[in-house]
N, C-alpha and C positions, 0 to 999 in steps of 0.2 A: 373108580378113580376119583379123588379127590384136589382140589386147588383152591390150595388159598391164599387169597392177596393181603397184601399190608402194603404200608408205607404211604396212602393215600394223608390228605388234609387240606387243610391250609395255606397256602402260597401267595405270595405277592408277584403281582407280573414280573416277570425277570428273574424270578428266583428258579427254585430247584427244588426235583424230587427226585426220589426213586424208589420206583415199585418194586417188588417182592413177588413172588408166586411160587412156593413149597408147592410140590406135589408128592402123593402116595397113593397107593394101593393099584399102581399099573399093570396091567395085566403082562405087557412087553417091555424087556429094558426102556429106558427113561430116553434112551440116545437114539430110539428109533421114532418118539413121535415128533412131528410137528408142533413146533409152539409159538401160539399167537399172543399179541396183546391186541383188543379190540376196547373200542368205549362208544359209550351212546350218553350224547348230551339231552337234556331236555326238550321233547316235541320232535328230537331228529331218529333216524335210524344209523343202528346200531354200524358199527366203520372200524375196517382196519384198522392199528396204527404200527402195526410191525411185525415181523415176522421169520421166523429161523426156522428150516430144513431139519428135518431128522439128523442128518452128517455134521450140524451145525458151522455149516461153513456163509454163503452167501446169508444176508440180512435182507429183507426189504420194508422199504419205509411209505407209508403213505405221503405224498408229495407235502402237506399241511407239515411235518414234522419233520423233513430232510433236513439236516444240518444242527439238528435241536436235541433229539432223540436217541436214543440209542441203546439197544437190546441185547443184552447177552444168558447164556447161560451155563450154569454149572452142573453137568450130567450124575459127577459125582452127591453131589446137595440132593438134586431133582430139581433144581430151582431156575428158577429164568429173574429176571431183571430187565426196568427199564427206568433207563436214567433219564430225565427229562429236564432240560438246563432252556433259560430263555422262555419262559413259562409266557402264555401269552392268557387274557382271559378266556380267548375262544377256547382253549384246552378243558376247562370246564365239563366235567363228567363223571360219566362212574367208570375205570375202566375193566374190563374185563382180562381174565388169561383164558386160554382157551388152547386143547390138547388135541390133538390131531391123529389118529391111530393109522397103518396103513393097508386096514378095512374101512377105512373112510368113517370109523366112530368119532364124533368128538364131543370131549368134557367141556365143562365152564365151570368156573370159580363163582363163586356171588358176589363179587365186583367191590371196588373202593374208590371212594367219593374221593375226589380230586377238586378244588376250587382255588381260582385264580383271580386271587382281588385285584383291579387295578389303580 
């Protein structure tokens, strides 16, 4: 399995991004794993930030990013998404995607830098 993110950079507090995460080479339909976004800022460990079900129906959001955030994904693409609006500098990181198989395998993507001038 393969994941790769884009859409990281640049940001001014209060602005806006949205991540990306193509994936390929899954062993099971695309619509049966788990997909995360996670990120680890400088000095800290690595932290959810959101998260969609195989069925793709429930979201959940790390309390830091409730009302800011917001996940989806495209089963057809393979892709997931994460819009982030309200940029604050603590958002500051690399974030990750992360694949969830349900043998309990999980991928990672090699992650995109995120920074939040304020």
């Amino acid at each position: 399995v393969q994941l790769v993110e884009s859409g990281g950079g640049l940001a001014q507090s209060g602005g806006s991004l949205r991540l990306s995460c193509a994936g390929s080479g899954f062993r099971f339909t695309f619509s049966n794993y788990d997909m995360n976004w996670y990120r680890q800022a400088p000095g800290k460990e690595r932290e959810l930030v959101a998260g969609t079900g195989r069925t793709g129906g429930r979201t959940n959001y790390a309390d830091s990013v409730k009302g800011r955030f917001s996940m989806s994904r495209d089963n057809a693409k393979k892709t997931v998404y994460l819009q982030m609006n309200s940029l604050k500098s603590e958002d500051t990181a690399v974030y990750y995607c992360n694949a969830r198989d349900y043998l309990g395998n999980r991928y990672w993507g090699q992650g995109t830098q995120v920074t939040v001038s304020s």
